[in-house]
C-alpha positions in Angstrom: 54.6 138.8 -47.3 57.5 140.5 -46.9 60.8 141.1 -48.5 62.7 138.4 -45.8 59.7 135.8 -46.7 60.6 136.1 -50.3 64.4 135.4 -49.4 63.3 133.0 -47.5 61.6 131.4 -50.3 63.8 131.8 -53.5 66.4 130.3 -51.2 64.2 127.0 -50.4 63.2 127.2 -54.0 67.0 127.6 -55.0 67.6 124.9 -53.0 65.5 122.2 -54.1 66.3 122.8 -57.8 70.2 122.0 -56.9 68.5 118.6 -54.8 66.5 117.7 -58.3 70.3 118.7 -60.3 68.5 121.7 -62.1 71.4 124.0 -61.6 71.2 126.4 -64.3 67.5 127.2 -63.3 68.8 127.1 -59.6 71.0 130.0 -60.0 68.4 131.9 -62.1 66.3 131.7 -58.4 69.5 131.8 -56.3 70.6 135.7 -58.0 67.4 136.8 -57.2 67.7 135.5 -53.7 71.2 137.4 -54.2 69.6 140.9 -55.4 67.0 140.7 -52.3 69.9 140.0 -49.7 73.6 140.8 -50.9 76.5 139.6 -48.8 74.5 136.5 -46.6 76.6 133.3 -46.8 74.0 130.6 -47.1 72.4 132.7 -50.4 76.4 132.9 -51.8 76.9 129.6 -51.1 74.1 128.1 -52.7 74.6 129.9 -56.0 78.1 129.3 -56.6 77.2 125.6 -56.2 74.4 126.7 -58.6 77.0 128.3 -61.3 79.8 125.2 -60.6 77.6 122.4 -61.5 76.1 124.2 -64.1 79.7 124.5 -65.6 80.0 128.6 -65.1 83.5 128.1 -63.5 84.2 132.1 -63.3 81.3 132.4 -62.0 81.8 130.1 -59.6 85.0 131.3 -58.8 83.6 134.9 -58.1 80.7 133.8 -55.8 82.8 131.5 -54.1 85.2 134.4 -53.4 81.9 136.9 -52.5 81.1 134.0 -49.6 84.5 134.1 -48.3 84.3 137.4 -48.0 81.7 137.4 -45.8 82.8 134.3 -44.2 86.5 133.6 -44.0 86.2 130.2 -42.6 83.9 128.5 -44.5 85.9 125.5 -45.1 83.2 124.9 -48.3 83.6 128.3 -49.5 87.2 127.2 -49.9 86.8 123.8 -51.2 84.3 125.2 -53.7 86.9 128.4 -55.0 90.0 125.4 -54.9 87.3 123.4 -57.4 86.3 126.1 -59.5 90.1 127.3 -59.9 91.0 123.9 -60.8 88.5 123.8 -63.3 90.0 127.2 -64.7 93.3 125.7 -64.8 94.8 127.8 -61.6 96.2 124.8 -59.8 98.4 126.2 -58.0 95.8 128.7 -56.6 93.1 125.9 -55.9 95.9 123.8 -54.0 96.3 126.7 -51.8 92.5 126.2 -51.4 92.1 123.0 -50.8 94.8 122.8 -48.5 92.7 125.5 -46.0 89.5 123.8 -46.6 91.6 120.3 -45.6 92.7 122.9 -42.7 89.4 124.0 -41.9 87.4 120.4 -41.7 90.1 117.9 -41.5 87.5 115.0 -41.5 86.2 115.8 -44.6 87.2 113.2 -47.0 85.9 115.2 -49.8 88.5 118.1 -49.4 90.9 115.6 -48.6 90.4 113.4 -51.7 90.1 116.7 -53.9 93.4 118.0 -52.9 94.8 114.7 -53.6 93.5 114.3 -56.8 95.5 118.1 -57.7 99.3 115.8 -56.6 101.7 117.6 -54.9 103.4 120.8 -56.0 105.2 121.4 -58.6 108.9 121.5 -58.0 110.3 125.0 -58.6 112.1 125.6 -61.4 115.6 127.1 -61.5 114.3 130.1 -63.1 111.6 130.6 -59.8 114.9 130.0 -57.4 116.7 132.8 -59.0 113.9 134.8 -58.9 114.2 134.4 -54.9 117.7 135.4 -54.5 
């Protein structure tokens, strides 16, 4: 077996623990997966789901970034960095987010309902118009 086989195979294992919800042990698998193959999307994507639903929000955050690195449009990879931003109290940052994911995939009622959820933009203050001038 080769090094692509095992890839291959931390990925499906990866995969099925996040299925079962045993995302902590997920992204022990998913890093290696990581370490084998830096920079491929599906690997990236899979372990910052890993680190968000296993509560590592920075981690999340990071990973989420790596993937849209490699892949700009991944309207999940954007959904997923607006969540985990949220999560670190960067709403502002996460609207901006969720708003290209919405963008990206404008039937997905998850993005949709998630950028809802954030309410509008804050008004800017008198201080921020100032700042402008």
């Amino acid at each position: 077996m080769d090094e692509r086989d095992d890839v291959y195979d931390l990925l499906q294992r990866g995969q099925e623990l996040l299925d079962r919800r045993h995302h902590a042990q997920a992204a022990i698998v998913l890093e290696r997966a990581a370490r084998l193959e830096p920079g491929r999307g599906s690997i990236l994507e899979a372990l910052a789901r890993a680190f968000y639903n296993s509560g590592q929000s920075e981690r999340a955050r990071e990973t989420f970034e790596a993937l849209l690195e490699v892949d700009p449009s991944s309207h999940y990879g954007h959904y997923g960095l607006g969540q985990s931003l949220k999560r670190l109290g960067r709403r502002n940052e996460a609207r901006t987010h969720l708003r290209v994911a919405v963008a990206l995939s404008p039937g997905t009622e998850l993005y949709r309902d998630a950028l809802a959820r954030l309410g509008p933009a804050p008004e800017p203050t008198a201080d921020q118009d100032a700042g402008r001038a």
